[in-house]
C-alpha positions in Angstrom: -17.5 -14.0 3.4 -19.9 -11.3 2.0 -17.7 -9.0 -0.1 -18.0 -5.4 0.1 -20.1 -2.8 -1.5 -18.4 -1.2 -4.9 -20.2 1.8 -6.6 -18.6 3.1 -10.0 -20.1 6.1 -12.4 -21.5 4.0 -15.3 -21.3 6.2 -18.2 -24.0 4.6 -20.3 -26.7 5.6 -17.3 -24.8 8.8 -16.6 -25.0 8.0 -13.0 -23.6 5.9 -10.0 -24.1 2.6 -9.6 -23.6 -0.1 -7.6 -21.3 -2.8 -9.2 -23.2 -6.1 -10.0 -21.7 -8.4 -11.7 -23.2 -11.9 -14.2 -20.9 -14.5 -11.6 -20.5 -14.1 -8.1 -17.4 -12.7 -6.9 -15.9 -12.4 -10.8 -15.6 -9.4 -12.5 -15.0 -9.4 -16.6 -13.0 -6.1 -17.4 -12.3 -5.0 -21.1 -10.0 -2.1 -21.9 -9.3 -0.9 -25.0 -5.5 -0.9 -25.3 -3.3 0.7 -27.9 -2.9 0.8 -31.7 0.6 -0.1 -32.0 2.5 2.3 -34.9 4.3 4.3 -32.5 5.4 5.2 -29.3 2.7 5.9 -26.6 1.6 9.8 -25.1 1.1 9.9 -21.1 -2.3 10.3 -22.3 -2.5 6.7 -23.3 -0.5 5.6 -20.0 -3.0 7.3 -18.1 -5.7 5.2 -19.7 -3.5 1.6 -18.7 -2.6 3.0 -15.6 -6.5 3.8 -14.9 -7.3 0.2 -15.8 -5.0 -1.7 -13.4 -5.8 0.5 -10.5 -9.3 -0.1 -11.3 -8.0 -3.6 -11.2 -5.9 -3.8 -8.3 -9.4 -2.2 -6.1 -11.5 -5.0 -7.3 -9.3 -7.6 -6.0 -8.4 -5.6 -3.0 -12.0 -6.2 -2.0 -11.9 -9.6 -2.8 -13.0 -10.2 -6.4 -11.6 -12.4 -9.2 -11.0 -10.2 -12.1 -10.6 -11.8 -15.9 -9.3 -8.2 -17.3 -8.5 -8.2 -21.1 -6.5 -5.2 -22.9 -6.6 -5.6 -26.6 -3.6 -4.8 -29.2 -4.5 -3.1 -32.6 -2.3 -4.5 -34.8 -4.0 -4.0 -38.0 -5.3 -0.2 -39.2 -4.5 2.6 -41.5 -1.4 4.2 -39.7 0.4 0.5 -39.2 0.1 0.3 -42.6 0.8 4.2 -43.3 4.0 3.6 -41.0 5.0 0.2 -42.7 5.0 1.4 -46.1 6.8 4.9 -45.6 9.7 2.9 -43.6 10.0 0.0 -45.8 9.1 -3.0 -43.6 5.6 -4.9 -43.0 3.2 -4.0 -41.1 3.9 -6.7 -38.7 7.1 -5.7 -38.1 6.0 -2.5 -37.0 3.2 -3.5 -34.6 5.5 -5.7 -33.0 8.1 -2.9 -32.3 5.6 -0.7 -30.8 3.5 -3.5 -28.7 7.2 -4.0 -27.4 7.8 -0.9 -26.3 4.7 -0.3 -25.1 4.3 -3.1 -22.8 8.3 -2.3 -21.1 6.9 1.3 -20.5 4.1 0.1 -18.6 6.5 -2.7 -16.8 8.3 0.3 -16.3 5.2 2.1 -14.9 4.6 -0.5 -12.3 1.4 -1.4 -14.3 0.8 -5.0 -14.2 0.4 -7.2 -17.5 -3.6 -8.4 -18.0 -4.4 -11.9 -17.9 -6.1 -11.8 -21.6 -4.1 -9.6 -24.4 -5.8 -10.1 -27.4 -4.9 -9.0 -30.7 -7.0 -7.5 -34.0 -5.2 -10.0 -36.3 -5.9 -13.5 -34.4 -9.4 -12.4 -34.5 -10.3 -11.9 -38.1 -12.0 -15.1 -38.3 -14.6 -14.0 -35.8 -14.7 -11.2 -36.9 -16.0 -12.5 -40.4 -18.5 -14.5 -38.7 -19.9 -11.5 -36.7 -20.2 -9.4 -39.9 -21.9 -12.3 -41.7 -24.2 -12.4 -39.2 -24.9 -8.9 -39.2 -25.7 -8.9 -43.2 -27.9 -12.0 -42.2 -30.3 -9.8 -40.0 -30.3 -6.7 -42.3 -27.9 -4.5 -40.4 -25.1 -4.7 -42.4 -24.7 -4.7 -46.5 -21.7 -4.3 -49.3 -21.3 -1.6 -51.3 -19.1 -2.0 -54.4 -15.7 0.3 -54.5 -13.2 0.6 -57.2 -11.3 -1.7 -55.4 -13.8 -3.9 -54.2 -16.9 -4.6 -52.1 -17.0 -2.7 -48.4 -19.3 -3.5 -45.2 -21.3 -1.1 -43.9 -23.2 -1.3 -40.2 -26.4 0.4 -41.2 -26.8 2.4 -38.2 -31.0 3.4 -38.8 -31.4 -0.4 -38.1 -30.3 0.2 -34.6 -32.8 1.7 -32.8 -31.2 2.4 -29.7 -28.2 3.9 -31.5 -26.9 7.3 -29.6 -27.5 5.7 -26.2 -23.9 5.5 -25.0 -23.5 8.8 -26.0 -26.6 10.4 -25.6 -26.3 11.8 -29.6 -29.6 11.8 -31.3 -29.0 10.6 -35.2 -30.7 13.3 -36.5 -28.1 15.6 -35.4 -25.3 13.2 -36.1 -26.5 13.1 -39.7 -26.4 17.0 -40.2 -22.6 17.1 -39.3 -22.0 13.8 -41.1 -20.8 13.6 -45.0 -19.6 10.0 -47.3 -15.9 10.4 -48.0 -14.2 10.2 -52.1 -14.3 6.2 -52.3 -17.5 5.3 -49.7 -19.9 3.8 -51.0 -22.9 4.3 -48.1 -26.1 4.4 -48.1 -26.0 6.7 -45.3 -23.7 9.2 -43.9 -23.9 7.7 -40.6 -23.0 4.3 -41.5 -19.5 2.9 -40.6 -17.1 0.3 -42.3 -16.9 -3.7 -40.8 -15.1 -4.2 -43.6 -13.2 -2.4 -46.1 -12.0 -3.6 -49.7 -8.6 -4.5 -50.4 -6.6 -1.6 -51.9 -2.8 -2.4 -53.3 0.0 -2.4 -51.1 -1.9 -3.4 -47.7 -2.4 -6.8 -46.2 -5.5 -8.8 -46.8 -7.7 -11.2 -45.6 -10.6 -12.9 -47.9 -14.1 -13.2 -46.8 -15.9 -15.2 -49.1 -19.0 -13.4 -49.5 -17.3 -10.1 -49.8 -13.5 -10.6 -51.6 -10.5 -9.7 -49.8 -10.1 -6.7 -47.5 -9.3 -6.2 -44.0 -12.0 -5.0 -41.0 -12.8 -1.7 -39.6 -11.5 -0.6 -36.6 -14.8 -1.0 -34.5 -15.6 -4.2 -35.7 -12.0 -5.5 -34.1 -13.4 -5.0 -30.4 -17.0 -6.4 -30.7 -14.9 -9.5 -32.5 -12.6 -9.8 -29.6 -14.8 -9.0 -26.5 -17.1 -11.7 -28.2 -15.1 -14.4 -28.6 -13.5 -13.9 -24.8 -16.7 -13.2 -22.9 -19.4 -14.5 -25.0 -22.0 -14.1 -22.5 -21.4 -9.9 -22.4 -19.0 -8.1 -20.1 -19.4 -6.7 -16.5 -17.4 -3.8 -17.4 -15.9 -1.9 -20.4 -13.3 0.7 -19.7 -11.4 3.4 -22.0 -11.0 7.1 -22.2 -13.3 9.6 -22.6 -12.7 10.1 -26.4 -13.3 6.5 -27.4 -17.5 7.4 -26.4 -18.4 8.5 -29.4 -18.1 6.6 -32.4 -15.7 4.1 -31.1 -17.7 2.8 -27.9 -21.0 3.8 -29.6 -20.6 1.7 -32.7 -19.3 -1.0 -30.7 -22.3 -1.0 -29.0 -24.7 -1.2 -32.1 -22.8 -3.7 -34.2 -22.4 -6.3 -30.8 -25.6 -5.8 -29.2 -27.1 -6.0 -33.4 -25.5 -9.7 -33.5 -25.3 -11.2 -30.1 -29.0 -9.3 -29.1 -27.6 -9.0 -25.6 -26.0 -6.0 -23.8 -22.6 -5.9 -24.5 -21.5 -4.5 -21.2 -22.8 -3.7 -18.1 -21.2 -0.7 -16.8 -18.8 1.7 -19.1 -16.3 3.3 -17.1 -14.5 6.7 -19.2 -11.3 7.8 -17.9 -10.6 11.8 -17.8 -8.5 12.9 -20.2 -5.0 15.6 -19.8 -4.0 19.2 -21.6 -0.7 20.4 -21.1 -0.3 23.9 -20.0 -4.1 24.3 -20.3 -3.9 23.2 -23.7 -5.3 20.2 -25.9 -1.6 17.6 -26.0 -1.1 18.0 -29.9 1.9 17.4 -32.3 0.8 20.2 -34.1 1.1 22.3 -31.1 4.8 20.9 -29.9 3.5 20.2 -26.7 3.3 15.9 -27.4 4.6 14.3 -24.2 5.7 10.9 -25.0 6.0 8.1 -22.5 9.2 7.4 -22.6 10.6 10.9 -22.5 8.7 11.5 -19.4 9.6 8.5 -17.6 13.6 9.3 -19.2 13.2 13.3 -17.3 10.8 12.0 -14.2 10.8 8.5 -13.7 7.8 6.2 -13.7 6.4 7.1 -9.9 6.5 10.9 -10.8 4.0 10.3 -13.5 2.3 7.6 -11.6 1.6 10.1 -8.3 0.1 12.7 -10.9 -2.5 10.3 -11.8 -3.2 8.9 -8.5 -3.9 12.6 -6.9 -6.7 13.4 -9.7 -9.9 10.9 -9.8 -9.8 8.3 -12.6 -12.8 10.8 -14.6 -11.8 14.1 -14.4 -9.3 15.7 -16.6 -5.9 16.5 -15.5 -3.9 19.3 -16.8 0.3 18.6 -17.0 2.9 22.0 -16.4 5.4 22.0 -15.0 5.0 23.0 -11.9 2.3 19.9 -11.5 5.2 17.7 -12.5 7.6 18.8 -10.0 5.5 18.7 -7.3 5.0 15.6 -8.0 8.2 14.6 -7.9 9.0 16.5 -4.9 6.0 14.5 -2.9 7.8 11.3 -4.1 10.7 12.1 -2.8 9.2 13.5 0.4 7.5 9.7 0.6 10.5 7.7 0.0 12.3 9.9 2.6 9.1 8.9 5.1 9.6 5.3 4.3 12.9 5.8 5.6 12.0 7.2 8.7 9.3 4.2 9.0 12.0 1.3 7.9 14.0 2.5 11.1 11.7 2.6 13.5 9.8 -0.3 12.0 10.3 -2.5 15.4 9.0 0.5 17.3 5.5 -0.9 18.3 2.7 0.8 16.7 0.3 2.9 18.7 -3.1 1.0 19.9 -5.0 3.9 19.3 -4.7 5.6 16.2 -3.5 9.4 16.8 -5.3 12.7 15.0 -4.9 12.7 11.5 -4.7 8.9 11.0 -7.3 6.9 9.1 -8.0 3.3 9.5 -8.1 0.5 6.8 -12.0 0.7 6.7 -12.2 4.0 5.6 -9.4 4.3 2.9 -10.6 1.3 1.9 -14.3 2.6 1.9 -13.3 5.7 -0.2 -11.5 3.2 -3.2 -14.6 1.0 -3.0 -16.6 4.3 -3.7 -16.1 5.1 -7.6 -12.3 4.3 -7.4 -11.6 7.1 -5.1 -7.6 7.0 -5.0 -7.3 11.2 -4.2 -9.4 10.8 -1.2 -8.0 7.5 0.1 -4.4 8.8 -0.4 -5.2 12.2 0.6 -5.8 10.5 4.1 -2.3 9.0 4.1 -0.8 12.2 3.3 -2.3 13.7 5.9 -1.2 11.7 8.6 2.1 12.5 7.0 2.1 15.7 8.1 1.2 14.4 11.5 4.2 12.4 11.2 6.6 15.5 10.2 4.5 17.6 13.1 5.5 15.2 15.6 8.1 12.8 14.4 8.1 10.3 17.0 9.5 6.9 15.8 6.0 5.1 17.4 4.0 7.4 14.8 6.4 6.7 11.6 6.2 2.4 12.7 2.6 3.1 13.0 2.0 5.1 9.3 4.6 2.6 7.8 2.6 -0.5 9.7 -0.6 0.5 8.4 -0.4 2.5 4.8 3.1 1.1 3.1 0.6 -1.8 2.3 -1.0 0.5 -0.1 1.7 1.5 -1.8 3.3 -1.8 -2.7 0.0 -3.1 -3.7 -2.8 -0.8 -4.6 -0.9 2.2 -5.9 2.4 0.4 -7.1 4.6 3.1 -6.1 7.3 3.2 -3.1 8.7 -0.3 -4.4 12.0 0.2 -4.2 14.8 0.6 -1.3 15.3 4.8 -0.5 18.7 5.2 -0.8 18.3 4.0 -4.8 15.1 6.0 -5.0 16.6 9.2 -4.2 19.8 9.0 -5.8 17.9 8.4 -8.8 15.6 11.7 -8.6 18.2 13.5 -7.4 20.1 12.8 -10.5 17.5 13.3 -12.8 16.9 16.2 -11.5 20.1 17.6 -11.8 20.5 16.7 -15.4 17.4 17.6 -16.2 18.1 21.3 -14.9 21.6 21.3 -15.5 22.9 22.0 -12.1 25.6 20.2 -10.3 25.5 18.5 -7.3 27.4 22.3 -5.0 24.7 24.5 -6.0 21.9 21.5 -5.7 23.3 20.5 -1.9 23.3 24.7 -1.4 19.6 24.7 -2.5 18.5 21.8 -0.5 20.2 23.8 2.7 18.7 27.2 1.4 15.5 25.4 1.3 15.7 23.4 4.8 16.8 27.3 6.2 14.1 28.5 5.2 11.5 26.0 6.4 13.0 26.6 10.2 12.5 30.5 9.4 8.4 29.8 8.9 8.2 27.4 11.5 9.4 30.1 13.6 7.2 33.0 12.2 9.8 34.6 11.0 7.8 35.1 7.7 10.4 38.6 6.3 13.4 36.8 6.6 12.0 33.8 4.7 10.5 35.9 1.9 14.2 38.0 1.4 15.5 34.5 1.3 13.1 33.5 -1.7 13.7 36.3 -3.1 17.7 36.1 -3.5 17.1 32.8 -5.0 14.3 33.9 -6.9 17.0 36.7 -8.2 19.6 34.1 -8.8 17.9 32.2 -11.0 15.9 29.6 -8.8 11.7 29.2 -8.1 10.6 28.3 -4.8 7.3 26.5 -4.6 5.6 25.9 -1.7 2.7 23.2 -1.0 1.1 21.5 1.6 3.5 18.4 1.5 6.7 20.8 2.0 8.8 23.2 -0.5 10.8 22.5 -3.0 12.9 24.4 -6.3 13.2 24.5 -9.5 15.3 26.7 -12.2 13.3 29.6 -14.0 12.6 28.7 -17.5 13.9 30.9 -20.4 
């Protein structure tokens, strides 16, 4: 059976493209996973979470995916974290690969076939470098503590193509560092020269060191997928010089294309503002999925498209979880009238399989597709008839469970466990929070009716007390007022 049409935005031709891979009906995915010295930001879940919907699509249409998410386990800050905590630097990468890969258990993300790491791959990486010094685009340069390995970047012609950065600007903004050796400020380190106190591998025609950080994903894609990849995912950040140099040093040694298509995951501000330390506004993983749970966060990133940028507040986050619980709640309502036969004729409002499945196929299109099944939501709530909840459950809980990885568990433990979240998160107890609920649920009946005054003196006394009302398309829901 023919499989169907997929079209994705391919970064490195700026435009959209129709998804052709080197082997029929297989798909070789690379993601650039994690350097492992410290517990992960949303930002980086967004980037996993991005790669095993992409994922989960492909085989929904019927492809056999061989998807690879590397580990960093050796760089600067490993080594920076090891030394300042007494312990080696394997000790620490192995903490925080750990933690990383329960939160995304946690997350519902599944685990990739292929997880390969920096360190297992040094050999190769040697072998790629040697090569590269071979044809002229790479050379030492003697350092107080050794000999380095520079890419020569003017040796690339093509270099900036990714990107679309000329090198004559690049060079401009670009300056050598105390302790570089380059013969250009645009050239980047394969390999850099052992200093004391940090682990070490030898390379015979250099001396001991360890590799650069771009040199560890050409080394590993390389060695997997020899042949180049069909697609190479990662956020938008990682273009330029990560994705860039990757480009030059691989497509240098192998003199094939690397990859295919690049596909650049959006990236997330909070409260309209770039997620810093510095700025106090660093939203780890774990803390969210601690105050939110995992299909809070999960639902944010489905509702915005896997490229554009999506901005955290708070309000975003409740809403969020409001429409999760407002979901578990309808898979209620569709588990007890799941023996009611479904309707032969889909009513208004309801898509069919074909067209939710057209819009995923179309770039990755998860708002649109579950826009759709929120919308016959609404039909559900307008009419709530027990053939139109068998007949939403019948035909889009499939998604959930598979494609989008949320609604997995039975209600009743799904909404006790926001409900108590929720509560101890805002630090109200269970009489004022069944008193809100009501408050709420009175006031929805007062709009239904048109009785638009008395609702807005209702909002207002809560509003006075304390308590937000927000209101959105998928029902209302509260909050306490900050400060």
């Amino acid at each position: 059976m023919a499989l169907p049409q997929i079209t994705l935005t391919n970064t490195l031709s700026g435009k959209k493209e129709t998804l052709q891979t080197k082997e029929a009906g297989m798909v070789s995915l690379y993601m650039c996973g994690p350097t492992v010295y410290g517990f992960t930001h949303i930002g980086n879940a967004r980037t996993a979470l991005g790669g095993d919907l992409v994922v989960r699509i492909l085989e929904h249409a019927g492809f056999q995916v061989n998807y690879a998410r590397n580990i960093t386990d050796v760089d600067d800050k490993i080594i920076n974290k090891a030394n300042e905590e007494g312990r080696t630097p394997e000790e620490v990468a192995k903490e925080f690969e750990k933690a990383y890969d329960d939160e995304l258990e946690t997350l519902g993300a599944r685990r990739p076939n292929l997880v390969p790491h920096a360190v297992e791959h040094i050999p190769h990486m040697h072998t790629i470098i040697r090569g590269l010094m071979n044809k002229g685009h790479a050379y030492a340069a003697d350092t107080p503590f050794g000999k380095d390995v520079y890419f020569r970047v003017e040796s690339f012609k093509e270099y900036g193509k990714l990107s679309g950065r000329k090198t004559d600007d690049l060079v401009a903004g670009a300056r050598i560092e105390v302790g570089e050796a380059k013969d250009n400020p645009l050239d980047f380190a394969l390999w850099k020269a052992a200093k004391p106190g940090e682990p070490s591998w030898d390379m015979p025609e250099v001396g001991a060191g360890r590799p650069g950080w771009h040199i560890e994903c050409s080394a590993m894609i390389h060695s997997l997928f020899p042949k180049g990849l069909d697609i190479h995912m990662g956020g938008l950040d990682l273009i330029f010089p990560h994705h860039e140099n990757e480009i030059a040093q691989s497509e240098a040694y192998c003199e094939h294309q690397l990859a295919t298509y690049w596909v650049h995951g959006g990236l997330l501000t909070i409260q309209r503002e770039k997620m810093s330390k510095s700025l106090g506004n660093f939203f780890r993983t774990n803390d969210f999925l601690e105050q939110y749970g995992p299909e809070t966060l999960r639902l944010i990133y489905l509702q915005h498209h896997y490229r554009s940028p999506i901005d955290f507040s708070d309000e975003a986050i409740i809403r969020s979880e409001a429409l999760v619980e407002r979901l578990y709640r309808a898979k209620e309502k569709y588990l007890l009238h799941k023996d009611t036969p479904p309707l032969a004729t889909l009513p208004s409002g309801f898509m069919d399989a074909s067209k939710i499945d057209a819009a995923l196929f179309d770039d990755f299109n998860a708002p649109k597709a579950l826009g759709w099944i929120l919308g016959a939501l609404r039909a559900c709530h307008k009419e709530d008839s027990a053939a139109l909840w068998s007949t939403w459950g019948h035909l889009y809980m499939p998604y959930f469970n598979g494609l989008f990885s949320i609604l997995t568990q039975a209600p009743e433990v799904a909404l006790q466990s926001i409900r108590e979240r929720r509560l101890k998160r805002m630090n109200v107890n269970e009489e004022t929070a069944t008193l809100l609920d009501s408050k709420i649920a009175e006031r929805e009946a007062l709009r239904k009716d048109k009785k638009f005054e008395e609702a807005d003196t209702l909002r207002k006394d809560l509003e006075a007390k304390g308590f937000v009302i927000m209101d959105g398309p998928d029902g209302s829901c509260w909050t306490v007022t900050r400060g």
